[in-house]
N, C-alpha and C positions, 0 to 999 in steps of 0.2 A: 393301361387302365388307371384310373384314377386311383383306384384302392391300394397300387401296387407298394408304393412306397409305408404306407400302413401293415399291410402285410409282413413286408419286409423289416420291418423294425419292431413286428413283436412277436417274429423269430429269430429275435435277439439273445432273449430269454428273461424270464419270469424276473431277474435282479434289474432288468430295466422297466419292469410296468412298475414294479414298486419303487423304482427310483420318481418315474415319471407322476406317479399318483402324489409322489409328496412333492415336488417341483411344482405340479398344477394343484396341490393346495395352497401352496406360496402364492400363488396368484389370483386367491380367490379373495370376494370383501369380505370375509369372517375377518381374515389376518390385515387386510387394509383397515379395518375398521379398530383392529389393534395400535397400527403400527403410526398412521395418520395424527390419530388423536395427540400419544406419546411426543411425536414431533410438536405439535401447538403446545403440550402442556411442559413437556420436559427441553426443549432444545430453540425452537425460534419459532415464535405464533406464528409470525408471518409467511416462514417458510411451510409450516403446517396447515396455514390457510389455502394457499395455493394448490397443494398438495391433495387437500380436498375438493378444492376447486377442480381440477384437471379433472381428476379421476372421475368427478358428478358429470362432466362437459365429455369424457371418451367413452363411461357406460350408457348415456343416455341418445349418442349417436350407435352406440354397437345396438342396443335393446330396438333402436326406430329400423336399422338397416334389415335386422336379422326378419322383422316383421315385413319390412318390403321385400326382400329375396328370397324370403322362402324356400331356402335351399336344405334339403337334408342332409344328413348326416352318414359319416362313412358305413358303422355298423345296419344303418336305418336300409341302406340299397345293395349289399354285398355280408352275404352270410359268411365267407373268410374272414373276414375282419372281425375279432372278437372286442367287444363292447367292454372293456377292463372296468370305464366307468360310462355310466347313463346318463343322458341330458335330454330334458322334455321340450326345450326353444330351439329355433332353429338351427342351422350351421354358419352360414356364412354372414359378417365376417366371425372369427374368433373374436371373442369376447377378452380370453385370459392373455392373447399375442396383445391386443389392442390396447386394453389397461396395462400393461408391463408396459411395451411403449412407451405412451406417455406416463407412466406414476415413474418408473423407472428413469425414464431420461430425463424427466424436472427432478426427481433426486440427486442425479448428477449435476445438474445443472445451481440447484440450491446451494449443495456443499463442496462444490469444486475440487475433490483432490483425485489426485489422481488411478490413485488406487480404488478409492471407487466407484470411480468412473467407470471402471474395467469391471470391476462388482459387478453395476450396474447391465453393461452388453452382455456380460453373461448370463443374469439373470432373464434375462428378453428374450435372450437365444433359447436358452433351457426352457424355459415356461412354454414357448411359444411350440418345440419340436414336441415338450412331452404329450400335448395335446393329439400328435400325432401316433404316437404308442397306444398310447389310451383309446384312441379308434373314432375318437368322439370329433374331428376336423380331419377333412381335406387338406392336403399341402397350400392349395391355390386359397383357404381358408384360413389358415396362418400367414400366408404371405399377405392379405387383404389387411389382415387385422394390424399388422407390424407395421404397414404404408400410411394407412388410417390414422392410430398412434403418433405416429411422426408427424404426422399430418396435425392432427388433434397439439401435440406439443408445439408448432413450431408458432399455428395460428392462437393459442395460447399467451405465448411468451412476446408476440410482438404487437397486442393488441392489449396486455394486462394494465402496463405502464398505463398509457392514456385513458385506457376506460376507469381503471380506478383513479386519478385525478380527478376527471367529470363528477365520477359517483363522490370523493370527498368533499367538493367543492358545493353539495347540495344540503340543504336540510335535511337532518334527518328522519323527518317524518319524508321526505320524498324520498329516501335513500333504502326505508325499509318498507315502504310501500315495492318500490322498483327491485327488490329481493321477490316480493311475496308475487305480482307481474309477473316475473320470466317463469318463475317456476308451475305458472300457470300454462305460459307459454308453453312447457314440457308438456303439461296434463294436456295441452289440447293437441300437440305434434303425437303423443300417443295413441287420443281418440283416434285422429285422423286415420293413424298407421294401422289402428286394430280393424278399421270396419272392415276390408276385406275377410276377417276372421269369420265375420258371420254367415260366408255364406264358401268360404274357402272348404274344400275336403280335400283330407291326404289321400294322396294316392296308395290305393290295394297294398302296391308293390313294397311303399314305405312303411306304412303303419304295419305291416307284416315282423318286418325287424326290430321300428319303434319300440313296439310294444302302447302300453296307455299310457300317451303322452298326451300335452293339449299347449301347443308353438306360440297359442296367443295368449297366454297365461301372462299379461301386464303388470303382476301388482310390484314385480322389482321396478319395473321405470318409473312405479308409483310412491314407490319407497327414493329411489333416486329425485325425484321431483321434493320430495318433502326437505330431504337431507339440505339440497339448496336452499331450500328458503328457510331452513330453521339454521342453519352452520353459518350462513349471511346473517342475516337478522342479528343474530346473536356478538357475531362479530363486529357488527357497525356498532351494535347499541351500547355494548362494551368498552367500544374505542370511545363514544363521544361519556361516559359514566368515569370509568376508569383510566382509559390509556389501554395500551394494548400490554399484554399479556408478558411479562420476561423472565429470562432462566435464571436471572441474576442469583437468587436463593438455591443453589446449587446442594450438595450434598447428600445429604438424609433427606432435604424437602424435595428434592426431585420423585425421589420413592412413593412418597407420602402423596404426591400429586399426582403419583401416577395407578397408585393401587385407592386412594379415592376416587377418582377420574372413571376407572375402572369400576368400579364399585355400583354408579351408576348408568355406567353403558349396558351392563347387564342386567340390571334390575329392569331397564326401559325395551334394552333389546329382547330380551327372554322373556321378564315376567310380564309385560305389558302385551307380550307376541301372542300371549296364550288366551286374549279375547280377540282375537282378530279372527276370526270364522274364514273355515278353507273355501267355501263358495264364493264364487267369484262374481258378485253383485255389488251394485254400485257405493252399499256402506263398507265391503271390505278394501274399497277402492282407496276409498275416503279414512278409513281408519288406520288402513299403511299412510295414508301420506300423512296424516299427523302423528303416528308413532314415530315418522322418520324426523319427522320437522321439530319434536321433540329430543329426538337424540339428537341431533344438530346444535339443535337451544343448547343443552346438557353441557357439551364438548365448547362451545366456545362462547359463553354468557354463565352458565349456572354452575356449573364446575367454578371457574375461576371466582367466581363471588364467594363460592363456599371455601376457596383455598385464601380466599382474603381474610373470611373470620375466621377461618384455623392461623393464621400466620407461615401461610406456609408459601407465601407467592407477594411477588412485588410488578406495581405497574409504571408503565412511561407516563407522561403527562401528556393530555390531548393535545398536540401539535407538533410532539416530537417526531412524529413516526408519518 
């Protein structure tokens, strides 16, 4: 049976749900949304550009898939399997196997050593099994998401080189036009994926375990669509203003860029989150994507400007980079 391996591993006992609850909070974007920024602002823009890059390109294939396959969830079909944590979107693929994946394997890939490399697999492997404790994924649901991931990483990494030459080699009014473009692109690969929604009903059997849940609940892919085009935008317009972003100012100024940095991911993520209306109509649609495309801006254009008039940040010259 499908469920069995689920079963099986959360009569383990109680010290591995709560191992596993905090291993799949490591892999949720609360803590991406920490740890990404950090990287652009404290350690290499460029390798934190990427970094954000992947992760917007692996949640916004997981978010379209999970709407085409409509597959439920383990607790949702099999009353043995206890639900440790709750998930209102589909199952398949994994979400949390799919982002470690790829976020995890461009981290090893950014900073080559070895030891974190092995970091690295471990965390993939962990995140991706605790989903299984947890009750909330199928095995064959974790294995999807890990292949996807690699998948998402590999076609990443050998298409980045050339398409950002093309995109440096434009003006930049075409450059930020073709930011605000794809990520349209997203908004419309969502429509497309949500219309079955409107006429789709869960079956008896699932919504029974469910509980009130709603699969076509979009406004993260719509949050993931904004993040594109505000995290680009910002970064192109930067590069051709300033230069790009460097750790050169190390020390105390790292702190300082990184608890102001901070400072405004949550004022935009939290305090701006609390007019966004939980109905799901086409202004909340619209006011996720430009809350996200704002935090985007934030993390890689407005931060750095502000850590310009603090002195707290030093930039390359446009052409160096």
């Amino acid at each position: 049976m499908e469920t069995s391996i689920n079963i099986f591993l959360q009569t383990l006992g109680a010290w591995l749900q709560s191992l596993s609850k905090l291993l799949s909070f490591l892999g949720t974007e609360s803590i991406y949304i920490l740890v990404i920024p950090a990287v652009y602002w404290c350690v290499d823009a460029l390798a934190g550009l990427r970094l954000g890059m992947i992760l917007v390109l692996s949640g916004t294939l997981n978010g379209l898939s999970k709407l085409i396959f409509k597959s439920p969830r383990p607790y949702w079909v099999d009353k043995a399997v206890i639900p440790v944590a709750r998930e209102s979107s589909f199952g398949l693929p994994s979400g949390h196997a799919m982002n470690a994946a790829a976020l995890w394997g461009q981290i090893s890939r950014e900073f080559q050593k070895r030891w974190l490399t092995w970091v690295c697999i471990v965390m993939i492997v962990l995140i991706g099994l605790s989903r299984l404790v947890l009750g909330v994924h199928f095995t064959f649901d974790v294995a999807i998401g890990w292949v996807l991931g690699l998948l998402v990483y590999l076609l990443f990494n050998y298409y980045y080189s050339p398409i950002a030459a093309w995109v440096k080699a434009m003006p930049l009014k075409r450059q930020l036009l073709l930011s605000f473009l794809t990520s349209l692109i997203i908004v419309a690969l969502i429509i497309l994926a949500g219309l079955p929604g409107r006429t789709w009903v869960m079956p008896a059997a699932w919504a029974e375990g469910a509980g009130p849940v709603n699969p076509f609940d979009t406004r993260g892919l719509y949050t993931i669509a904004g993040l594109w085009f505000g995290f680009l935008a910002g970064f192109l317009l930067l590069r051709a203003q300033l230069g790009i972003l460097q750790s050169r100012l190390g020390g105390i100024h790292l702190l300082w860029r990184y608890l102001v940095g901070l400072a405004g991911i949550l004022l935009i993520y939290m305090g701006l989150g609390q007019f966004i209306p939980e109905t799901l109509t086409a202004s909340t649609f619209i006011l996720q994507y430009l809350q996200a495309a704002l935090l985007g801006f934030w993390i890689t254009f407005l931060s750095p400007r502000l850590f310009k008039v603090l002195r707290i940040a030093s930039f390359s010259k446009p052409g160096q980079n």
